[in-house]
Structure formats: C-alpha cells, structure tokens
MIMITI-785992 format. One record per residue (C-alpha): x, y, z; residue number from 1; residue in three letters. Coordinates in nm, 2 decimals, always signed. Layout:
<pts>
+--------+--------+--------+-------+------+
|     px |     py |     pz | marpa | rolo |
+--------+--------+--------+-------+------+
|      X |      Y |      Z |   NUM |  ALA |
...
+--------+--------+--------+-------+------+
</pts>
This chain:
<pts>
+--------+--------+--------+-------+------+
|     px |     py |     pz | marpa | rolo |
+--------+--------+--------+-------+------+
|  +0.00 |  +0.00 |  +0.00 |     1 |  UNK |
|  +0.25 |  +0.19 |  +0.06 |     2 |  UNK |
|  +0.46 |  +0.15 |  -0.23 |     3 |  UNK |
|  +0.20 |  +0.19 |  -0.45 |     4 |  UNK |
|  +0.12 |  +0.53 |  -0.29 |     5 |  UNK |
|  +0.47 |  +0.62 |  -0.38 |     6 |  UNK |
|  +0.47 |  +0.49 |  -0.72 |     7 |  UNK |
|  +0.15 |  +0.72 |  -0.78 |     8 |  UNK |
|  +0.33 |  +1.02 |  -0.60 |     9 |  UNK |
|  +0.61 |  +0.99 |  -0.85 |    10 |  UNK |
|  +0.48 |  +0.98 |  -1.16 |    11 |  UNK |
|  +0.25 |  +1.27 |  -1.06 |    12 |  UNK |
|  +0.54 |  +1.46 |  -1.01 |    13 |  UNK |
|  +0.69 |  +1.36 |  -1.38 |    14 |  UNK |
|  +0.38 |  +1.47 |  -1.53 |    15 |  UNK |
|  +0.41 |  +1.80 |  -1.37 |    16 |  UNK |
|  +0.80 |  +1.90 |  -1.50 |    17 |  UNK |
|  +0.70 |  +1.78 |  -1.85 |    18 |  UNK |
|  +0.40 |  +2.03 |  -1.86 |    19 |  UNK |
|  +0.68 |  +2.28 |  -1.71 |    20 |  UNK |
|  +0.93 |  +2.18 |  -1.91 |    21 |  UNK |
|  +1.09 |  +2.40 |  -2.22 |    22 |  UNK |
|  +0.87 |  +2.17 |  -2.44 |    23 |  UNK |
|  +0.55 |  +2.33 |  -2.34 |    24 |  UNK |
|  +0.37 |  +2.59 |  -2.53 |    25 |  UNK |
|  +0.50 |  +2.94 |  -2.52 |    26 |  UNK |
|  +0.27 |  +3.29 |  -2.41 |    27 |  UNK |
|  +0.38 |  +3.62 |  -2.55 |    28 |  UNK |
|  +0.25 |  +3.93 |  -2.44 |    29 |  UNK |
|  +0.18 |  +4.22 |  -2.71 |    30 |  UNK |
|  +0.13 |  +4.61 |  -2.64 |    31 |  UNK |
|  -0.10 |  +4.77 |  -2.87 |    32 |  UNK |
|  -0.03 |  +5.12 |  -2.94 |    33 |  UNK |
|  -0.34 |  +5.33 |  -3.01 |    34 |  UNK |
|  -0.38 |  +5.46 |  -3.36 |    35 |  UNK |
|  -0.39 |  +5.83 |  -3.29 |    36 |  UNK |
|  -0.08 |  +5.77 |  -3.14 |    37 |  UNK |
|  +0.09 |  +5.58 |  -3.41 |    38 |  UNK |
|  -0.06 |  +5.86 |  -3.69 |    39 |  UNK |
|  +0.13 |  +6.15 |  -3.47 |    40 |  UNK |
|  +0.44 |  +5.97 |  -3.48 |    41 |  UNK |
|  +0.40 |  +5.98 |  -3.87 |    42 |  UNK |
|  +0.35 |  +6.32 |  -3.90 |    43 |  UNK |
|  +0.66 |  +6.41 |  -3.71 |    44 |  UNK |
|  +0.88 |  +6.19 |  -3.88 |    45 |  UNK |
|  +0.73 |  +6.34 |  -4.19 |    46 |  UNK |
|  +0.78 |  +6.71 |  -4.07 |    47 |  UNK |
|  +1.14 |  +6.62 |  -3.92 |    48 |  UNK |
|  +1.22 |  +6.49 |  -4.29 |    49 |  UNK |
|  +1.11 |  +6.77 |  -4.49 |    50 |  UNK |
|  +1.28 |  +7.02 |  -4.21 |    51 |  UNK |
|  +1.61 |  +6.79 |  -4.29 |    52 |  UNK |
|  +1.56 |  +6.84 |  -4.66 |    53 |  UNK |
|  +1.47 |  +7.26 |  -4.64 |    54 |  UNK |
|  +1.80 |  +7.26 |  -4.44 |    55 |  UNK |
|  +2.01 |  +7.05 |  -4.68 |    56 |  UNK |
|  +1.83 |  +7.28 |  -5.00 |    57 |  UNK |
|  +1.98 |  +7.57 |  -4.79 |    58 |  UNK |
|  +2.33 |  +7.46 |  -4.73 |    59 |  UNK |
|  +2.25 |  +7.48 |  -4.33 |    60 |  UNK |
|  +2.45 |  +7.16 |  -4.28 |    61 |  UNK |
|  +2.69 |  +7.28 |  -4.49 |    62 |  UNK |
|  +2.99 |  +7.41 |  -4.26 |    63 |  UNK |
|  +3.04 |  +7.78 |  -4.24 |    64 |  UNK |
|  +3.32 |  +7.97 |  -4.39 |    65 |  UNK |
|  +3.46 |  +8.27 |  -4.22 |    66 |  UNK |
|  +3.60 |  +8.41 |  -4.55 |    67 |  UNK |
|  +3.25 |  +8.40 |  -4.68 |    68 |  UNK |
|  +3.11 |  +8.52 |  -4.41 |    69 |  UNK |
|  +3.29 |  +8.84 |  -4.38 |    70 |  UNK |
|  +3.25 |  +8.93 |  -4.76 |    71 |  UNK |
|  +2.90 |  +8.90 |  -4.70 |    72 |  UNK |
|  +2.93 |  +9.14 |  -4.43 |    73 |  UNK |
|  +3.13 |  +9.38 |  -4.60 |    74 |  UNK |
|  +2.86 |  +9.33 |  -4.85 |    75 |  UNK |
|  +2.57 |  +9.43 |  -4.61 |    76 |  UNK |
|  +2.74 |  +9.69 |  -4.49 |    77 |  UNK |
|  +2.81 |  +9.87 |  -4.86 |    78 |  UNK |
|  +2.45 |  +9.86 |  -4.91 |    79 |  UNK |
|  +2.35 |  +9.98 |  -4.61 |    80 |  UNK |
|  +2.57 | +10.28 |  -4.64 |    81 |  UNK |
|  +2.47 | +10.32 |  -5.01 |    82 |  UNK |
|  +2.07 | +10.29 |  -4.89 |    83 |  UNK |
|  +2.16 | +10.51 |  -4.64 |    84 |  UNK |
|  +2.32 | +10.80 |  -4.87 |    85 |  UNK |
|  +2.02 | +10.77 |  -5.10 |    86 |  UNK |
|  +1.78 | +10.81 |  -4.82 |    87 |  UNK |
|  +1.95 | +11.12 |  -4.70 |    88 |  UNK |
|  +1.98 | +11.27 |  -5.08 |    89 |  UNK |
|  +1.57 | +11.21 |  -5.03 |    90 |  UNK |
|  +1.50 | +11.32 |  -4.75 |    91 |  UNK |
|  +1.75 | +11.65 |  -4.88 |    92 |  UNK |
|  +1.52 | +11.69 |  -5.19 |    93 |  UNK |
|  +1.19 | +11.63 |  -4.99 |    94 |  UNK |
|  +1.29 | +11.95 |  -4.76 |    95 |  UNK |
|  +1.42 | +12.19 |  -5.05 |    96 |  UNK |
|  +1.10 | +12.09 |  -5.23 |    97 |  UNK |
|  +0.85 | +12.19 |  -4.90 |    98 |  UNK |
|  +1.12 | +12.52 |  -4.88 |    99 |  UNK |
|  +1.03 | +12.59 |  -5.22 |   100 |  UNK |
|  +0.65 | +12.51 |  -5.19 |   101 |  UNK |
|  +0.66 | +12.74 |  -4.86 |   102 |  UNK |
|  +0.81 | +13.04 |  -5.07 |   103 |  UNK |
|  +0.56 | +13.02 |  -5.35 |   104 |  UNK |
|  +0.29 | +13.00 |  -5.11 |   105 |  UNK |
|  +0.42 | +13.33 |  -4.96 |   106 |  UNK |
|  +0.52 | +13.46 |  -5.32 |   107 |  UNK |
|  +0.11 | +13.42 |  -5.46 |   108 |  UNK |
|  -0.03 | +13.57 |  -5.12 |   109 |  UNK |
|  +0.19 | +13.85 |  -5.16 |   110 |  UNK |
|  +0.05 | +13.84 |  -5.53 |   111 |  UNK |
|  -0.29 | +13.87 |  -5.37 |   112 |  UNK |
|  -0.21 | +14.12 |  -5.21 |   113 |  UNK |
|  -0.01 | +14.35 |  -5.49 |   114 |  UNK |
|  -0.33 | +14.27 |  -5.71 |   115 |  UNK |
|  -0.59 | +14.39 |  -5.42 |   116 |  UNK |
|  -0.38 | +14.76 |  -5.46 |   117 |  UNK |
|  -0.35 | +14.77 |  -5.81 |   118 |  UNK |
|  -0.76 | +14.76 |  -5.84 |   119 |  UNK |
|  -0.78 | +14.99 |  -5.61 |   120 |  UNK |
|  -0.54 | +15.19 |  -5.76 |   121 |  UNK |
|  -0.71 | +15.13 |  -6.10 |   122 |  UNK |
|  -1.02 | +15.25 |  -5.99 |   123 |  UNK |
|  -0.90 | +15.57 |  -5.84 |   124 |  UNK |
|  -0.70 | +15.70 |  -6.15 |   125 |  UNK |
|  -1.03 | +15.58 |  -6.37 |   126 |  UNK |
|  -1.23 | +15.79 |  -6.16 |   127 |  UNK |
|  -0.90 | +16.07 |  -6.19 |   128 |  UNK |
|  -0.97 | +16.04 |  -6.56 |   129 |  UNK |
|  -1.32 | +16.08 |  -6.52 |   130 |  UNK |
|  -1.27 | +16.38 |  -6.35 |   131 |  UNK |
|  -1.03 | +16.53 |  -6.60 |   132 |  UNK |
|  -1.23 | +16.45 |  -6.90 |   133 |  UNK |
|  -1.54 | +16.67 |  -6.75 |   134 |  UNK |
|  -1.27 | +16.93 |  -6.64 |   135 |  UNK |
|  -1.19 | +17.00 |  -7.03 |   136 |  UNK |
|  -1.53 | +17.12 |  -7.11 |   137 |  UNK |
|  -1.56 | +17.35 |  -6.87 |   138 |  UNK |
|  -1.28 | +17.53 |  -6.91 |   139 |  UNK |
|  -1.43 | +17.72 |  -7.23 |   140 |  UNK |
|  -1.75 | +17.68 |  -6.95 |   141 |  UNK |
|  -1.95 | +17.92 |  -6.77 |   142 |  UNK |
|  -1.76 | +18.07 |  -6.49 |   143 |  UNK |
|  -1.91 | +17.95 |  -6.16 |   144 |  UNK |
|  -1.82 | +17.66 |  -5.84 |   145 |  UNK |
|  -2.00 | +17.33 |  -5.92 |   146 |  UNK |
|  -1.96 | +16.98 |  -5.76 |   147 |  UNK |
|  -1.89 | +16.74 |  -5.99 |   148 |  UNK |
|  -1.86 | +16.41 |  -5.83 |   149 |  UNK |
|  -2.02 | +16.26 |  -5.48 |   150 |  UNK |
|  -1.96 | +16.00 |  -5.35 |   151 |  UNK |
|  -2.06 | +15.82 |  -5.00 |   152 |  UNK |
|  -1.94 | +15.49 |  -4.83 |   153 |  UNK |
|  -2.04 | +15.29 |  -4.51 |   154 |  UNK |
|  -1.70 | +15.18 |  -4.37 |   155 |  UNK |
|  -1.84 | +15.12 |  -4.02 |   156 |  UNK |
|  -2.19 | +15.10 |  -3.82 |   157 |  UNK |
|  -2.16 | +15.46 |  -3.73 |   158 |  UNK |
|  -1.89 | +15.57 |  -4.01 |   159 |  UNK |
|  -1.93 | +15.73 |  -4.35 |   160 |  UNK |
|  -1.66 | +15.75 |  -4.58 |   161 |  UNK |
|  -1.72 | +16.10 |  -4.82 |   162 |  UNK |
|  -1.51 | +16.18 |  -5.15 |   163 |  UNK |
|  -1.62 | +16.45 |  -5.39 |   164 |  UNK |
|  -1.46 | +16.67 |  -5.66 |   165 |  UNK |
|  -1.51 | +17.08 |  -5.67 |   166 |  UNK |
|  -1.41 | +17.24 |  -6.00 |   167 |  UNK |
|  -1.45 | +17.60 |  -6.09 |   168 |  UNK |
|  -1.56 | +17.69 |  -6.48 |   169 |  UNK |
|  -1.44 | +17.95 |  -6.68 |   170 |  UNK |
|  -1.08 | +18.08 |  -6.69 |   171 |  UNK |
|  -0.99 | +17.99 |  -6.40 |   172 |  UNK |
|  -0.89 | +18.33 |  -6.30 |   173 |  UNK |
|  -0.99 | +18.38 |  -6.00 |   174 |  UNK |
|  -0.91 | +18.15 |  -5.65 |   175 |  UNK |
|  -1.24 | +18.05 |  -5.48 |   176 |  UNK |
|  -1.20 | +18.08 |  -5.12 |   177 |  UNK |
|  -1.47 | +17.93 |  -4.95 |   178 |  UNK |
|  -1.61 | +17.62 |  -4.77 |   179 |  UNK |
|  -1.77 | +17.30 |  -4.77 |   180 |  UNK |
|  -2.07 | +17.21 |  -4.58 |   181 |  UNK |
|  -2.24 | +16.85 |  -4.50 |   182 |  UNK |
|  -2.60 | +16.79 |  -4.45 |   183 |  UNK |
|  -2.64 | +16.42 |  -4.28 |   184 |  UNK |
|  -2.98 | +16.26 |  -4.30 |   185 |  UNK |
|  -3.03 | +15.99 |  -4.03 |   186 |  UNK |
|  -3.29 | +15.76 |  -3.87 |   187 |  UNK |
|  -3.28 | +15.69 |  -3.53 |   188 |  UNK |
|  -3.51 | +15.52 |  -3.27 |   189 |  UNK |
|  -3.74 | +15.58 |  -3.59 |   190 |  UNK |
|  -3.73 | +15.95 |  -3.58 |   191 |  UNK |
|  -3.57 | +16.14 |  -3.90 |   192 |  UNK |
|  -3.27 | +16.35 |  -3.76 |   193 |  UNK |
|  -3.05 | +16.57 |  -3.94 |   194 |  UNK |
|  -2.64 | +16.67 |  -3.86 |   195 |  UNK |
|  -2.44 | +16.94 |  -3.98 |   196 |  UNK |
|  -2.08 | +16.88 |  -4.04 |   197 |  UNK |
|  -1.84 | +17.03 |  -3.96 |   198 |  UNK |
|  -2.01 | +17.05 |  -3.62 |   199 |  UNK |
|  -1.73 | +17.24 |  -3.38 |   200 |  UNK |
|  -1.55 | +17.54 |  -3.52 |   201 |  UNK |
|  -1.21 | +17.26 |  -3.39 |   202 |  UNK |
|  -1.31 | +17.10 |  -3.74 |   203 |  UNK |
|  -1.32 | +17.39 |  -3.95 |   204 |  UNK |
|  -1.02 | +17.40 |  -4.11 |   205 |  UNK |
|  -1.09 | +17.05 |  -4.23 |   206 |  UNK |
|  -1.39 | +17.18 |  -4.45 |   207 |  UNK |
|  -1.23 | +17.49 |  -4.61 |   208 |  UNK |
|  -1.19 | +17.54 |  -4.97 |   209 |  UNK |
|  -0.90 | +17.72 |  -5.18 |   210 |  UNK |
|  -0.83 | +17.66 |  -5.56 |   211 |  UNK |
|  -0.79 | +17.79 |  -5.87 |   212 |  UNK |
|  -0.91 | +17.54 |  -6.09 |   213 |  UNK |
|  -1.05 | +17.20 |  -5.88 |   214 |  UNK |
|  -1.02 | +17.05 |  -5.52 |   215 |  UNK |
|  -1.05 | +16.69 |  -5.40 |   216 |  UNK |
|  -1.19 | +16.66 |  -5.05 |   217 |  UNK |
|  -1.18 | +16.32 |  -4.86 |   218 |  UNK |
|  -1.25 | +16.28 |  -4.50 |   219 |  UNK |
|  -1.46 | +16.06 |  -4.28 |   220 |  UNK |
|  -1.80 | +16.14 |  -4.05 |   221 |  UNK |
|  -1.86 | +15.94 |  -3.71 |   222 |  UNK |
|  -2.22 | +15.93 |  -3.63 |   223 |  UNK |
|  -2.41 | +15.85 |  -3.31 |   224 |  UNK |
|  -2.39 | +15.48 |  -3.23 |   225 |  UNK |
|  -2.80 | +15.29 |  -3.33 |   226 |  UNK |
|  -2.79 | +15.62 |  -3.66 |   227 |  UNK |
|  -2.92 | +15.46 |  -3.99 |   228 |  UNK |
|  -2.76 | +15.74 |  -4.29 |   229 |  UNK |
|  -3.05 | +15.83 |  -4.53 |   230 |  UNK |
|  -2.89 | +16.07 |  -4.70 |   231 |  UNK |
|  -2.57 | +16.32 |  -4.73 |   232 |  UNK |
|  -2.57 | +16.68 |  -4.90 |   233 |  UNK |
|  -2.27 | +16.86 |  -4.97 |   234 |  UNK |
|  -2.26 | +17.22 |  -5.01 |   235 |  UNK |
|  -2.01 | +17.48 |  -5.13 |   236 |  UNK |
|  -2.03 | +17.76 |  -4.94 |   237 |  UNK |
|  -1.88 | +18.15 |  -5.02 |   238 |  UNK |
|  -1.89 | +18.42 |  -4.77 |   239 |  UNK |
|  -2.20 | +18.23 |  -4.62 |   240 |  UNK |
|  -2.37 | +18.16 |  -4.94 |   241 |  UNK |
|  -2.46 | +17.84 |  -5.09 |   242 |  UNK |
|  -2.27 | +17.84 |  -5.46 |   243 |  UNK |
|  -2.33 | +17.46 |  -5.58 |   244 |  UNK |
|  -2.49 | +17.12 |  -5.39 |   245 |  UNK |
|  -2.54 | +16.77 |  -5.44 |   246 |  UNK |
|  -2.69 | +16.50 |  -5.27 |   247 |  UNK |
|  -2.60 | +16.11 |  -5.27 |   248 |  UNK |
|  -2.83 | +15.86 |  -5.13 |   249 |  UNK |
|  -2.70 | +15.55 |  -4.90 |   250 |  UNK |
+--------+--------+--------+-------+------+
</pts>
C-alpha cells in the first residue's frame, strides 16, 4: 500500500516537470499602441524629414566659412551705407521741395495782395480820368463853383466815408476861397434826424476850400452809435452863401 502510494506520487510529479518543461507551449505578451498615437508619430517623422531636406536645400548643414562670411558682411554693410546716402539725398530733396512750396505760397499771397492795390489803384486813377475828361469842357464853360462828383461809403456802423470833386468853370482866373458844408440825413429810434458837419469850429479847417481850378476833399463822418444814414448833402459855401450842392443817397 505503501509502495503503491509512492509509485502514484512519482509519476504525478513527472507529469508535472514535462507540462513545465521547455517543451510546453510558449505565451507572448503584445502592447498595442493606439492609432492616434501611431498617426502622430507619422507626421513628425514626416515634418522632421522635410525640415532635414529645407536645411540641406539651404546649405545649413553645410559648414560655415569665415571668409564667406565676412565678404558677406562687407557686403551688407556697402549697401546699407549706399541705402543710407540715397535716403539722405531724399529726404534733402523732400525739404528743398517743401522750402520751395513754402516760398511760392508766400510769393502768390503776396501776389494777392499787390493785385488787391493795383484795383484799387485802377479804380481811383479811372475815376481821376473821369474827373479830367469833365474838367476839359468847362474850361471854355461858364464861370461859376460846381460839384462834380459825390460819392458816400459805409465803412463802419456809425462811419461814412465821403469823396467828392469841386471844379470852378471859366478861366480859371480867379481863386475860390470858400467852404464845404455836409448835411447828414439819419434815422434813429425811428425819428428822422438831421447833422451838420463840420459840427465844432475845432473842425473847421478841415472843411475849407481854396483853388484855382479844382479841389479833391476826402474825409470821414462818425455818427451817433444805433444812426441809420438816409442821406448826405454837400454844399459849397462862399462868404455864407450856398454856390453849388449835391446829394447822394445811402
């Protein structure tokens, strides 16, 4: 009994090392790698190859010469200083051309202005001319003081500007010694009104007359401030009597 026990024990244990034994079947173990893994890995071999191949196009891996380098350099540096000059020449050209645009700007208002005078100065020697061309007649004329031109302008609220010519017919002979006289028609606070210029014997002298042949007389009138001008008259006056008048409407 009990060596058959013993037999059974040992071949139990035979069994056993065979199944154990190098002879037996084999188990590998495999690690899957997930496919969005395995695509990523692709795509950075793929960019790490074209990267390689942009740097061998280039000459990156190429070694770098120091000669080379510093002729390059020189290089850059030529045409930075050339860029450089032409920029200034530029920038020289861009200022000269703003000077010049400056000056002519300065030049045409200065034109303006010389043009403003000369029509002014037109229109006085037409109205001269004017003058002189009625002076002609009248010197074969009738003798006598006459007021030949009137004429009235508003330079401020309260302001007239007058300008009139006096002429004496006839020979001319004779020096008319007398004075002039204005008769200012206003409107104020609705009421008519009427001034008498000059209106203190301090601006007497202004208004006196002496010539032979003609007299210009220019002057100004202040009125009361709120005074509308209807109407000026201007009067020749000799040794208190009226000789010649005429009035100009505003």
């Amino acid at each position: 009994m009990t060596q058959s026990t013993s037999l059974f024990n040992s071949m139990k244990l035979r069994l056993w090392r065979r199944r154990m034994s190098v002879s037996s079947p084999r188990m590998t173990i495999r690690t899957r790698t997930p496919w969005p893994m395995r695509l990523l890995i692709v795509l950075l071999a793929a960019i790490a190859g074209a990267a390689a191949m942009w740097l061998y196009g280039t000459g990156q891996f190429l070694p770098v010469n120091p000669d080379n380098a510093r002729a390059q350099l020189v290089e850059i540096k030529e045409q930075l200083d050339k860029v450089t000059v032409e920029r200034d020449q530029l920038s020289t050209t861009s200022n000269a051309a703003e000077s010049q645009l400056n000056i002519e700007r300065s030049a045409q208002k200065q034109l303006a202005a010389q043009v403003k005078t000369l029509e002014a100065e037109n229109t006085r020697l037409k109205e001269d001319l004017a003058f002189f061309e009625s002076l002609l007649p009248n010197a074969t004329g009738a003798a006598g003081v006459s007021i030949r031109r009137l004429k009235i302008d508003q330079v401020a609220p309260n302001q007239l500007r007058y300008r009139l010519l006096i002429m004496q017919g006839g020979k001319g002979d004779r020096r008319f010694v007398g004075s002039l006289q204005l008769m200012v028609t206003t409107l104020q606070e609705g009421k008519s009104a009427m001034m008498t210029f000059p209106a203190v014997p301090a601006d007497q002298d202004k208004f006196k007359l002496s010539f032979m042949h003609y007299q210009r007389v220019e002057g100004v009138l202040t009125l009361p401030e709120g005074a509308a001008t209807k109407q000026v008259q201007a009067r020749v006056l000799e040794n208190g009597q009226v000789r010649a008048q005429q009035a100009a409407n505003l």
